[in-house]
N, C-alpha and C positions, 0 to 999 in steps of 0.2 A: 504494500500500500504506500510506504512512505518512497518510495524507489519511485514509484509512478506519477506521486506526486510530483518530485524531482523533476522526474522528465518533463510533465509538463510546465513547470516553473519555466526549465530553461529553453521549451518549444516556444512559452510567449512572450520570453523577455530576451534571447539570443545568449543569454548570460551560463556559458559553458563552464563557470565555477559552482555552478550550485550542483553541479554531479561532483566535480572536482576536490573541492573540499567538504561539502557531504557525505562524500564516499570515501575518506579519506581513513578510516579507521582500521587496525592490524588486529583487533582482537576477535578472534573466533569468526573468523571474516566470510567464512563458509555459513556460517547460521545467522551473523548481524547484518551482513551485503557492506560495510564498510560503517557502518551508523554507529560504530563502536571500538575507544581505545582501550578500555580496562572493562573489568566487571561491575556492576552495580551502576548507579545512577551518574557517580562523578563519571564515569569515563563513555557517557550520550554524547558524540558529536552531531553538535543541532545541526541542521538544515541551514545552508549559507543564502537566505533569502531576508532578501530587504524586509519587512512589515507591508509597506506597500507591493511589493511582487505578490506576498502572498494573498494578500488582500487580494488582488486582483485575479491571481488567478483560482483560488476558491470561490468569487464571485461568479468566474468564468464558468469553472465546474456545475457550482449552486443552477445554472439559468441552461445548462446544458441538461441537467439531469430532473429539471419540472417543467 
């Protein structure tokens, strides 16, 4: 889910770091997809997306999906 999100973040904004350092994580990398540098909560790397990217594009989704 959150992978897809990604893509589409960086399909409507051009911004090829929101995979880049989203994915950027070494831990257990086969089961987190890169969303992870440690165990537990401290080691979540967020999602490299402005407020307004995602704003927008969950509004995109939001209007797509009703």
């Amino acid at each position: 889910m959150r992978s897809e999100l990604e893509r589409q973040i960086q399909a409507l904004t051009g911004n090829d770091e929101v995979l880049s350092e989203g994915q950027k994580g070494n831990y257990k990398k086969d089961v987190f997809m890169g969303h992870c540098d440690a165990d537990g909560q401290i080691g979540y790397v967020p999602i490299a997306a402005s407020k307004e990217n995602m704003s927008l594009t969950v509004t995109k989704i939001w209007k797509e999906t009703n």
